[in-house]
N, C-alpha and C positions, 0 to 999 in steps of 0.2 A: 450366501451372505452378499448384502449391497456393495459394491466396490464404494472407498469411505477417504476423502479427502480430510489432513487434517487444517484448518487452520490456525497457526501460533500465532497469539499477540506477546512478542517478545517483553513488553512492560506489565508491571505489575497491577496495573489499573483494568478492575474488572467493569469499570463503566466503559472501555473501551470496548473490551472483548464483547461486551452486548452489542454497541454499536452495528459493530464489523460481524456481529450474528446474523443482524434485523437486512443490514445490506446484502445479504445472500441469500435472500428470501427469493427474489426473483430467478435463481440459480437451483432453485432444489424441486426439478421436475419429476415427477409421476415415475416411480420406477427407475431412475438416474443416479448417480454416486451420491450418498451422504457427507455431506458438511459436517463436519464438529471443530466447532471452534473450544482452544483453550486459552488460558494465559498461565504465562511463563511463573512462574510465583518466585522463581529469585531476581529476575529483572526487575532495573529500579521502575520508579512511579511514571516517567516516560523517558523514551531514550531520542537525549536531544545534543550528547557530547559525542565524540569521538572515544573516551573514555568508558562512557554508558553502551556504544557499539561493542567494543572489544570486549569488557563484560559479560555479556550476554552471549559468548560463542558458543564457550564449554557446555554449558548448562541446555543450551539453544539443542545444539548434535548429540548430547545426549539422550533428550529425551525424543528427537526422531531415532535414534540407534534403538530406546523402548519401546517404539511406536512402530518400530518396521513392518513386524510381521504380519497387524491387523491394519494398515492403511495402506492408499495405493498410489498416493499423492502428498507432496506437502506444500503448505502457503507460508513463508514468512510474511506477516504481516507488518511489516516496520519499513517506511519508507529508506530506513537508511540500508534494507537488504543486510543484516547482519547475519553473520557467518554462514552467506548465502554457500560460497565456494568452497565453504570444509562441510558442511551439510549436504554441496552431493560427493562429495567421499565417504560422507559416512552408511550411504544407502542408494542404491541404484534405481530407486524411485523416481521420477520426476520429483524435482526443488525449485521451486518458483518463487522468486521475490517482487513483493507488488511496485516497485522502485522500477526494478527493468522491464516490468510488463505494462507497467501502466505509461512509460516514456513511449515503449516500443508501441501501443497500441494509439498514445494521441500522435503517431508518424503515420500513421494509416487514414488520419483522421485533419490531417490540417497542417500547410506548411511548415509554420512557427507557432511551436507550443511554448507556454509558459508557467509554472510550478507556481503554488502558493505553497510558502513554507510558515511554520509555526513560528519559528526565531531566527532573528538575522545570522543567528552564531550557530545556525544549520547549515546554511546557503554554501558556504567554502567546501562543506565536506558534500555536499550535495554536487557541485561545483566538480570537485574531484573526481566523483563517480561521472557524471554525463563526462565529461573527458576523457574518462579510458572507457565510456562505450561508443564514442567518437561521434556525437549527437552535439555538441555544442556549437554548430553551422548552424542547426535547427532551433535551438535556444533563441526567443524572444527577452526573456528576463526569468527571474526568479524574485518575487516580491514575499517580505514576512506576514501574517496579522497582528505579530507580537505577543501571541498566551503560549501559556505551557501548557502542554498536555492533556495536564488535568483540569483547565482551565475551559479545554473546547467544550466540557458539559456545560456552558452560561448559556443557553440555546442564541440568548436575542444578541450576548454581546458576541458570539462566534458569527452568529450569518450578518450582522453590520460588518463585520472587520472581513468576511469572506467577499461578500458583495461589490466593499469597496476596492480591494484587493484586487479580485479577477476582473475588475472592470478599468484599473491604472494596467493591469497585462494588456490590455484590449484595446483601451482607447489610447495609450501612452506609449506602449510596445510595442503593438501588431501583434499580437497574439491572435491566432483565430482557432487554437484549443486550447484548454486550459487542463491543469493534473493537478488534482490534488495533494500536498507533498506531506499528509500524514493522514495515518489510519484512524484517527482519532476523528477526521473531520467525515466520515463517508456518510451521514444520516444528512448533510446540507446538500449530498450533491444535485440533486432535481432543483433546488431552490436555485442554488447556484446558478447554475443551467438555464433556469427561466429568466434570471437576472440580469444574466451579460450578454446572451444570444449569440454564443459560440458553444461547443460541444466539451462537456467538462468530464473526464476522465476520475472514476473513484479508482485507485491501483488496487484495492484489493479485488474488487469486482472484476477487474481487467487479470487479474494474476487467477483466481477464480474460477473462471470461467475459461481461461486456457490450460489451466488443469481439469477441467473436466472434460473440454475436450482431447486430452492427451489420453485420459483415463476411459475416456467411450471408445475410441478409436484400439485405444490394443487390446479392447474387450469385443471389437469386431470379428 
């Protein structure tokens, strides 16, 4: 049997979970670990409170604690990394949250990175987390586009508000990489990308693809 990553989209929005499918296309080579993305089905419709974080733990680690024995890896997919740190208690699997892989991977990639967040009333708790990963030296800004969640399927009015977003990081901050700061937006990032002319970071891709290489490697 293929060694089999899972990906969790911690909300309950199954247009997300397609999204963050279609972005792992470029990840599922010839004879390589299987991807299956799910979503959480008691997570609310997107998780954009501190409240909608905490939420989502129990039900989060439970259902890696069901998934133990047939996966070999797991993705939280939620940039806020919820209940990243009682998820590896619950299973000695690699647990990977796209929040800390995708900061850690635009550090490799460009002095001062800068987040696009969905809502201003993200950025504090977002704010919190690069703080105790001790990254906030490296912090250009963190700018919102102002939709919900459910809101990033407008295609034309998410990549306007992406566009102009990652280009106030760039021309107004010194940003010279940018992160994407929700799972929701990963189907803009090439657009992105071609737009600002700095290197734009999808976390899930980045969280992704460092599980699979954790998962080839101790299959060496």
């Amino acid at each position: 049997m293929s060694p089999r990553i899972l990906v969790i989209n911690p909300n309950s929005t199954v247009a997300v979970t397609e999204g963050i499918d279609r972005a792992l296309a470029p990840l599922r080579l010839p004879g390589g670990p299987q991807f299956e993305c799910v979503t959480l089905a008691e997570g609310p419709p997107g998780i954009q409170t501190q409240r909608d974080v905490d939420g989502v733990i129990t039900p989060l680690c439970q259902l890696i604690a069901q998934r133990d024995q047939n996966c070999d890896a797991f993705v939280i997919a939620c940039y806020s990394d919820p209940g990243l740190h009682s998820a590896r208690e619950v299973t000695r699997k690699p647990v990977l949250g796209i929040s800390e892989c995708g900061v850690l991977t635009a550090l490799t990639l460009g002095q001062r990175f800068g987040v696009i967040a969905i809502l201003a009333g993200s950025i504090p708790r977002h704010l919190r987390y690069l703080g105790a990963m001790g990254v906030m030296d490296r912090l250009a800004a963190e700018l919102p586009v102002g939709l919900q969640v459910t809101e990033l399927s407008d295609v034309a009015r998410t990549r306007e508000r992406l566009i102009a977003t990652g280009r106030s990081l760039v021309n107004e901050h010194g940003a010279n990489v940018v992160v994407m700061g929700c799972a929701g937006m990963a189907q803009y990032r090439r657009e992105l990308e071609q737009a600002i002319g700095v290197p734009v970071v999808e976390p899930t891709q980045a969280a992704a693809g460092m599980a699979l290489s954790r998962v080839q490697l101790a299959s060496a």
